[in-house]
C-alpha positions as CSV (number, residue, x, y, z in Angstrom):
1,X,-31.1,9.6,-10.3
2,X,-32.8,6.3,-8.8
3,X,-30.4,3.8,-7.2
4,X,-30.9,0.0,-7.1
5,X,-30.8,-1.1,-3.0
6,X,-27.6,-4.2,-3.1
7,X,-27.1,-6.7,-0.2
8,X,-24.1,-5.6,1.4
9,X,-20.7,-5.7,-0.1
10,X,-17.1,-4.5,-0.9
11,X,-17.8,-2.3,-3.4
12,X,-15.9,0.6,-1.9
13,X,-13.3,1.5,-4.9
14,X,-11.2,2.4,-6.0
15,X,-8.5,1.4,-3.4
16,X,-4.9,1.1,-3.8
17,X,-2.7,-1.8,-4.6
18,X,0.5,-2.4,-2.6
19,X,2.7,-5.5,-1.5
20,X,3.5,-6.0,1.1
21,X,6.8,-7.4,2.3
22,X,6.9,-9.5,5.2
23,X,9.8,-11.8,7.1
24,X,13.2,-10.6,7.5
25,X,16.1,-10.3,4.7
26,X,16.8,-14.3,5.0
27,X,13.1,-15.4,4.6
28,X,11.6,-12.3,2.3
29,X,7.8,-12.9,1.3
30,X,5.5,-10.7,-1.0
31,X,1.6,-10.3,-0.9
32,X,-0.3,-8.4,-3.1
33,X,-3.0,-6.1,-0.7
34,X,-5.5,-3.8,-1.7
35,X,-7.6,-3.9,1.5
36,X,-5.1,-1.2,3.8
37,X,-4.7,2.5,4.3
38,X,-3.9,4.9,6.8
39,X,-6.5,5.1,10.3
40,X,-4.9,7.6,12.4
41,X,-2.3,10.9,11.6
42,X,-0.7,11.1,15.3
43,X,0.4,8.7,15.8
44,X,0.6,7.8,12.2
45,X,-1.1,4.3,11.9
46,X,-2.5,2.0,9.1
47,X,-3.7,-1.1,8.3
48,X,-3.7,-4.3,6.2
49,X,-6.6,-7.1,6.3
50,X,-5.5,-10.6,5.3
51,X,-7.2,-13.9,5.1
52,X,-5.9,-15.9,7.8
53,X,-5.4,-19.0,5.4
54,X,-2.3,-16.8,3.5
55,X,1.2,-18.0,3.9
56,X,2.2,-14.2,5.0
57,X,-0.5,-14.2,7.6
58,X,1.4,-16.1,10.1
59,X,4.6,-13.8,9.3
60,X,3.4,-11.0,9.8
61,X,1.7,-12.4,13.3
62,X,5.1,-14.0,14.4
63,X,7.4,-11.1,13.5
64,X,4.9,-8.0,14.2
65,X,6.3,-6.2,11.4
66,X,5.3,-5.5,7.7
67,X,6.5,-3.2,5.2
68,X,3.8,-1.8,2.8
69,X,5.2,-1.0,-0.8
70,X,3.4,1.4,-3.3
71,X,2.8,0.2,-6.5
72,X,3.5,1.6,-10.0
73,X,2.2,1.3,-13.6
74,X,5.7,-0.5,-14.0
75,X,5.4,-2.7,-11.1
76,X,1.7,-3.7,-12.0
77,X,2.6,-7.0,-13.9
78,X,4.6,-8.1,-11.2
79,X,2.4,-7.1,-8.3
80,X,-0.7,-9.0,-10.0
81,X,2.3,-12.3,-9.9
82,X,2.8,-11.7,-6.3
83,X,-1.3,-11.7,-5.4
84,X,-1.2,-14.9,-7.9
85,X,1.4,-17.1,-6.4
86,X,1.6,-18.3,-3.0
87,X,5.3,-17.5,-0.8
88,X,5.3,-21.1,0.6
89,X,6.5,-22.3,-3.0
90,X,7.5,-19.4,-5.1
91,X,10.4,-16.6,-3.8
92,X,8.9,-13.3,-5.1
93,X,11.4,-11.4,-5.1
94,X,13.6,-13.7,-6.9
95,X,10.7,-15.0,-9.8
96,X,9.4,-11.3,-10.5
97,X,12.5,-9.7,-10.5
98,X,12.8,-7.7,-7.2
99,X,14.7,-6.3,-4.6
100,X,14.5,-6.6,-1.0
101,X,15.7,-4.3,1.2
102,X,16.0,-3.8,4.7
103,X,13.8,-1.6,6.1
104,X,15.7,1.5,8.6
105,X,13.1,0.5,11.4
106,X,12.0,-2.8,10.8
107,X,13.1,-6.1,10.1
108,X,10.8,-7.0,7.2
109,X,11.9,-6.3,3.5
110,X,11.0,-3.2,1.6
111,X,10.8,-2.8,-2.6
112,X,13.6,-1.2,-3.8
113,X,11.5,-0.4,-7.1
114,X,8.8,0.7,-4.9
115,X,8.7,4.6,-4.7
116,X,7.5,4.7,-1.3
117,X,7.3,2.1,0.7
118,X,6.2,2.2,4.9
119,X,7.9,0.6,7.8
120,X,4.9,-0.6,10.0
121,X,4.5,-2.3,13.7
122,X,1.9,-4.5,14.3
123,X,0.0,-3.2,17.4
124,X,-3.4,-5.4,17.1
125,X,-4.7,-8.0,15.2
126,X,-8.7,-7.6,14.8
127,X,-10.5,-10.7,14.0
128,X,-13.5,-9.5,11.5
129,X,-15.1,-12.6,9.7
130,X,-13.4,-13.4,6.4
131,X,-10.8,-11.0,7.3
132,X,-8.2,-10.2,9.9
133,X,-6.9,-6.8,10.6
134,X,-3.6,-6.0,11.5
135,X,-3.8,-2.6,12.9
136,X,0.2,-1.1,13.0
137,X,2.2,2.4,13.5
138,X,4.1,3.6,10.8
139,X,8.1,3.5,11.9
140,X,9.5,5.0,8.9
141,X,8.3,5.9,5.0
142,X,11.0,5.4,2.4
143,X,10.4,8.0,-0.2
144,X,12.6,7.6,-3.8
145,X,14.5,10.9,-3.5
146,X,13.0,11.3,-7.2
147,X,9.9,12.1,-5.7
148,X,11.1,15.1,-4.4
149,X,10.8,18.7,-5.8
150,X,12.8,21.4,-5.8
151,X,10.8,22.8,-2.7
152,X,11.6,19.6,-0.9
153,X,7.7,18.6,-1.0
154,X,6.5,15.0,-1.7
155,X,5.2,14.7,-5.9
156,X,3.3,11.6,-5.7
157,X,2.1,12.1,-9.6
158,X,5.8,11.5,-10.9
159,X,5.1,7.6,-9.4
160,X,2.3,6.6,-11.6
161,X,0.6,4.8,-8.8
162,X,-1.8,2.4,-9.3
163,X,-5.1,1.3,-7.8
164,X,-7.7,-1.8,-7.7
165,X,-11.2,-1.5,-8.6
166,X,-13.7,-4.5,-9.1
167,X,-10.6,-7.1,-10.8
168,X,-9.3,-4.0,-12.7
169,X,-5.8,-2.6,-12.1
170,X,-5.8,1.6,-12.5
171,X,-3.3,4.4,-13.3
172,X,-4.0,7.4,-11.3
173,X,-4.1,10.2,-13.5
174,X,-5.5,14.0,-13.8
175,X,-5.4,16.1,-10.8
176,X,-9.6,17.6,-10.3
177,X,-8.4,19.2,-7.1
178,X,-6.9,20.3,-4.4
179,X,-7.7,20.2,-0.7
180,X,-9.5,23.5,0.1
181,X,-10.1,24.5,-3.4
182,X,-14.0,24.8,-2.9
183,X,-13.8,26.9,-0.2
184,X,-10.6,29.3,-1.1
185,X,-10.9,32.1,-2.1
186,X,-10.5,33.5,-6.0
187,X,-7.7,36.2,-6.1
188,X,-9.3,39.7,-6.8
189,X,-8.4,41.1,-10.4
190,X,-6.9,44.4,-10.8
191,X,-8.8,47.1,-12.6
C-alpha cells in the first residue's frame, strides 16, 4: 500500500465527543470538546484543549474546575447545539433541554443525561499555539447505575457513545476485541 506524505495536521480520529460543563450551579455553561482524554492512570488525569477566544475558556481558568460529560447517540443533536452556540448569549442547559447537576467534588455542573460524566481539577494550563491545554485530576466519575452489570463491572456499550471524526458525528458499535486477546491463550479441546 503507498501512502501520500500530508503537511502536518489533526487528522488523528476518531476521538470522542463530550461537553463539558463549566461554572458553578448559578452560572452553568456547556462546550462541546472533542480534543480531551485521559494522560495519566495514578493519579488519574485528563485533559481538555480549548481556544482561548471561547467564552468557557476563562471559566474554566477562574474556577479551576470542569466537569467532562460523555455523549450519547441521544444526546448528539444537542451536543452539536452546544459546540454551535456560544454561553455568553445562549443558557445551554436551558435551550437544549438539560440538566445541570452538581458535581460530588467539584463545583462545576455535570449532565444528568450524560451516562458518565468526570469531576476534574485543573492543575496546569499549557499554552500550545492555537490551543491551550488544561491538564486536570479526575476527583470523581459519575457513572448511571444502568451502566452497571450484575457483576458490578462498568458496560460502556449499553451508552451508545458517540465520537467525532473529520465534521462527522459516530456511534460506537461492534466489539473486534478485547485487551489481551492476541496473546491469550485458546482453551485446549477435550478428546
Amino acid at each position: 500500500m503507498s501512502k501520500l506524505v500530508w503537511e502536518p495536521a489533526t487528522l488523528l480520529a476518531p476521538v470522542p465527543v463530550v461537553l463539558v460543563g463549566c461554572g458553578n450551579m448559578k452560572h452553568t455553561n456547556l462546550i462541546t470538546v472533542a480534543w480531551t482524554g485521559i494522560i495519566n492512570s495514578n493519579p488519574a488525569m485528563t485533559y481538555i484543549s480549548l481556544r482561548r477566544e471561547r467564552y468557557s475558556y476563562d471559566i474554566i481558568k477562574e474556577t479551576g474546575e470542569f466537569t467532562i460529560n460523555t455523549v450519547t447517540r441521544d444526546l448528539v443533536r444537542k451536543a452539536d447545539s452546544c459546540g454551535v452556540y456560544t454561553g455568553e448569549k445562549v443558557n445551554k442547559f436551558k435551550s437544549f433541554g438539560l440538566t445541570a447537576e452538581k458535581g460530588s467534588k467539584v463545583d462545576a455542573p455535570i449532565v444528568k443525561q450524560s451516562p458518565l460524566s468526570l469531576e476534574c481539577k485543573v492543575t496546569e494550563i499549557k499554552p500550545l499555539g492555537t490551543h491551550d491545554m488544561f491538564l486536570a485530576t479526575i476527583e470523581a466519575v459519575d457513572v448511571d447505575e444502568e451502566l452497571i452489570d450484575e457483576t458490578g463491572k462498568l458496560n460502556l456499550k449499553k451508552a451508545k457513545l458517540v465520537a467525532y471524526s473529520h465534521g462527522d458525528y459516530l456511534e460506537l458499535g461492534r466489539k473486534v476485541g478485547s485487551f489481551g486477546f492476541s496473546v491469550r491463550k485458546k482453551p485446549k479441546k477435550h478428546q
